[in-house]
N, C-alpha and C positions, 0 to 999 in steps of 0.2 A: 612864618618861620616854623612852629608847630606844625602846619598843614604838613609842609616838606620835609620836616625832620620825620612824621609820620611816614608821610610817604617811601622817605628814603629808606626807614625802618624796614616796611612793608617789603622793598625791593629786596633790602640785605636778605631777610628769612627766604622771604621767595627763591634766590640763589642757591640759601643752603639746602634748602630741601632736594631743590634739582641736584646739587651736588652731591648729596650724602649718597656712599656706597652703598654694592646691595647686603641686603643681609648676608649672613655666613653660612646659614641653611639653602636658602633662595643658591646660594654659589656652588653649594656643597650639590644640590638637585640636579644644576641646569650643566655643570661639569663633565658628568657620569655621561647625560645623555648626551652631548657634544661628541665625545669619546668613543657613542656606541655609533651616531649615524656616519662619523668620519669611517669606523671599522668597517661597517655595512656597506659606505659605498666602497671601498678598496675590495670586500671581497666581491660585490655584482662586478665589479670590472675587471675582478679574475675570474672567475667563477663564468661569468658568460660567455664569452669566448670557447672558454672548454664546452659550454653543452650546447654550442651553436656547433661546433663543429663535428659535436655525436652525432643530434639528429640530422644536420647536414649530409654523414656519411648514408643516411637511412632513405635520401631520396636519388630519384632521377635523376637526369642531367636535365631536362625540362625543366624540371619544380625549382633544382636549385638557381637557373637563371628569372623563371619565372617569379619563383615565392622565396627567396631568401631566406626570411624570416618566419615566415609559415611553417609550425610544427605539424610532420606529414601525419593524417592520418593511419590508424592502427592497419587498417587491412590494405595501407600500400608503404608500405617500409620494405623498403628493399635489403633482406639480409642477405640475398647474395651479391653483394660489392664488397664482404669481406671475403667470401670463398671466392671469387675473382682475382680480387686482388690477394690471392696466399698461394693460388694454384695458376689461372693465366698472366697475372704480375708476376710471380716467380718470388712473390713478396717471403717464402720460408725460406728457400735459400740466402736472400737478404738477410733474414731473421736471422741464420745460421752464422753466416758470415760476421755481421756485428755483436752476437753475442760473445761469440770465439773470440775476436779479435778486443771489445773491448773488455774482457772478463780476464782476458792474458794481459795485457796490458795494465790493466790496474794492479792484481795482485804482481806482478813481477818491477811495478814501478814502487808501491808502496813497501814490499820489502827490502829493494835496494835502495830507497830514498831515506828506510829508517834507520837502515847500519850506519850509513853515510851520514845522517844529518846525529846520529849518537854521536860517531866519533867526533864530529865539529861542535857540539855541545860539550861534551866531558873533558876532552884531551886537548890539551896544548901543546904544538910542535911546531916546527919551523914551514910554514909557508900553510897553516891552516886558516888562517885571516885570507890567506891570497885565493884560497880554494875556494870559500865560502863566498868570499863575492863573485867568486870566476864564477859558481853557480848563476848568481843575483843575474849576474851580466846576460841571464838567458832571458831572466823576465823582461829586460829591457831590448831587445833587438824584436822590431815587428816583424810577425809570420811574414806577411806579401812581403819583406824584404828578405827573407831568408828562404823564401819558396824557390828560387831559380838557381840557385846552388846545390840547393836539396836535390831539385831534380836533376840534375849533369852526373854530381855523385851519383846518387840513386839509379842511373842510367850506366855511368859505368861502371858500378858494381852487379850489372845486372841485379835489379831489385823492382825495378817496375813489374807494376801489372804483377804482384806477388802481396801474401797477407804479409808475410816475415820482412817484405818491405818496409808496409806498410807498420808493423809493429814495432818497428826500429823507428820508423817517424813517431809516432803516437810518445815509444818509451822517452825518445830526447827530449819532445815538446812540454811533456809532462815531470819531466828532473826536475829543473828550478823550484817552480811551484812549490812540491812536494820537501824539498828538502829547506824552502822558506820556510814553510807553514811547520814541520817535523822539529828543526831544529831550537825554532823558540818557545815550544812545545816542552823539549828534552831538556833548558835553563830551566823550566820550571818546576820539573821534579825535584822532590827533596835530592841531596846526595847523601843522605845521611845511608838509605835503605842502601845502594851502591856499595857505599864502604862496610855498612854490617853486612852483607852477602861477602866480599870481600875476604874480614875477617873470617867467616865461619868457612874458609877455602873455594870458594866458589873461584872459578877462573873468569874471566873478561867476557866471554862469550857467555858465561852459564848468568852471569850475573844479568848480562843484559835481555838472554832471551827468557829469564824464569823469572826476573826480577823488573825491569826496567822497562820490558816490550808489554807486558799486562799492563801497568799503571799508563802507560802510553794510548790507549785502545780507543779513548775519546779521541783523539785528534787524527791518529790514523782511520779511524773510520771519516773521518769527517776529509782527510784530504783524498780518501777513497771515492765517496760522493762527488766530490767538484770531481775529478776524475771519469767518473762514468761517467756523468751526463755531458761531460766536455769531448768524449772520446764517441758518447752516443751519438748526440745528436752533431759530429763536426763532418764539416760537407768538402770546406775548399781543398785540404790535406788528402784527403782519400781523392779528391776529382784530381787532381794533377798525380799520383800515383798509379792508379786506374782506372786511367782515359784512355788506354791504349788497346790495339786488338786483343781479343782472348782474355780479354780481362773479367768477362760477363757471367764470368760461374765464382770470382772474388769479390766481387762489386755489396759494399755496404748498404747497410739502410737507406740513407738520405742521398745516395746515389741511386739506391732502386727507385725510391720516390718520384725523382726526377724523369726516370724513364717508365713508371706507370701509366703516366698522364698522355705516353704515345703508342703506346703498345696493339692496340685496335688500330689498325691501318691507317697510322698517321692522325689520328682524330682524339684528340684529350675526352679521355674517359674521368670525367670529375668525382663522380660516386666511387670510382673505386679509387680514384687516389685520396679523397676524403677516408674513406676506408683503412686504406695504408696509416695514412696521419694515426688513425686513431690506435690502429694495432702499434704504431709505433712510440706512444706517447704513453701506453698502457706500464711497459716495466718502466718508467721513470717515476709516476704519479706510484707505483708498487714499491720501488726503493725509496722513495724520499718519505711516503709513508710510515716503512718499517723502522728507519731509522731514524726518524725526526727528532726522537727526542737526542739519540748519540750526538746529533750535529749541532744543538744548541749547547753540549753540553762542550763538546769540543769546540767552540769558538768562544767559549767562555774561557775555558780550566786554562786555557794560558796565561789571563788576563792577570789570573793572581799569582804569585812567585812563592811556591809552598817553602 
């Protein structure tokens, strides 16, 4: 009975030791570094991509079937697959065309998106609930379901195969959004600043654009952002707009892309459409850079209700 009372003793501590927690130091160590290799790999799995596709624009059309992966040698990097693809791609004209088009487009959606989404924040009147979801109603109907109407309009307005078309698609497809994101934005400013401009005589307009549109500047920059790069990089809206004859001196970025890869007599030239990619991917990595911090800052500042 002793033998086994021993025994069983033995067995009990035995469990607890295996059971006991780790220390809080030991927790506090092994935490941090959990934390850093989860970081590390999320950024190798963005981060590679991007520089597979640099040095990729720097080879042949050989090497990249051949060596893939193989970083080319310094004394065969092919720098001219960017001057190809900017002067025999026609890749500037592209340039030209998406800069205009998505640079009009932004600034002229975010300032009409911000009068609009004030007045549905500040003011109360008879069918302003009905506006504001009539906006919502935009984010819920899918593009490919609204692409075949677009184009019949778009067609008998004469608008095809034109920018001014197409900038009238970009500014509708981009309303909703903008006046979502603006308007819960605009509940969240104080009103008190409102009413003291107000008082001290400021009219409607003065108050909003000297008062109300600066404390705003987070969140408009930040629905600016999603805007360029929705408006940069979108392929299917501009390919049904300018698919048509004559359209080759309007034709955007990611439509030029498409037709780099044929422009050598029928035969995909890869280096210089790699090339393209990268000239085109250049002012996106430039804007989300400069503005990185405005757009943490604007998907925050709504969050609290000043």
């Amino acid at each position: 009975m002793l033998r086994r009372s021993d025994g069983a003793t033995e067995r009990r501590s035995d469990e607890g030791e295996r059971a006991m927690p780790l220390p809080a130091s030991l927790r506090r160590s092994v935490a941090p570094s959990l934390i850093f290799l989860m970081l590390l790999s999320y950024a190798i799995l963005v981060i590679f991509p991007l520089f597979w596709l640099t040095y990729t624009s720097l080879k042949t059309d050989r090497d990249i079937f051949l060596h893939p992966f193989q970083l080319p040698r310094p004394d065969q990097l092919q720098w001219n697959n960017f001057s190809r693809a900017w002067v025999k791609g026609s890749f500037g004209r592209y340039f030209f065309n998406s800069v205009v088009l998505t640079v009009g487009t932004v600034a002229v959606t975010v300032f009409l998106s911000a009068m609009t989404a004030y007045a549905l924040a500040r003011f109360r009147f008879l069918g302003s609930r009905a506006i504001y979801f009539y906006f919502l109603a935009g984010l819920m109907i899918p593009l490919q379901l609204a692409i075949v109407p677009l184009f019949f309009e778009m067609r008998a307005m004469d608008l095809l195969n034109t920018r001014r078309g197409l900038f009238l698609a970009y500014l509708a497809f981009g309303f909703p959004f903008s006046i979502f994101v603006l308007t819960g934005f605009f509940k969240s400013l104080p009103s008190s600043l409102h009413e003291s401009a107000l008082l001290d005589g400021a009219t409607e307009f003065q108050a909003f654009w000297h008062v109300m549109l600066p404390m705003a500047r987070p969140g408009l920059i930040t629905v600016a952002i999603f805007l360029f790069l929705g408006n940069w990089n979108e392929f299917f809206i501009a390919f049904i707009c300018l698919s048509g004859k004559g359209s080759e001196s309007v034709r955007t970025l990611p439509l030029g892309l498409a037709n780099i890869t044929i422009v050598s007599q029928y035969r995909s030239d890869w280096g210089m459409a790699f090339a393209g990619l990268v000239l085109m991917l250049l002012p996106t990595l430039a804007v989300y850079v400069l503005l990185q911090k405005h757009l943490t800052k604007g998907i925050t500042a709504g969050a609290v209700k000043g």
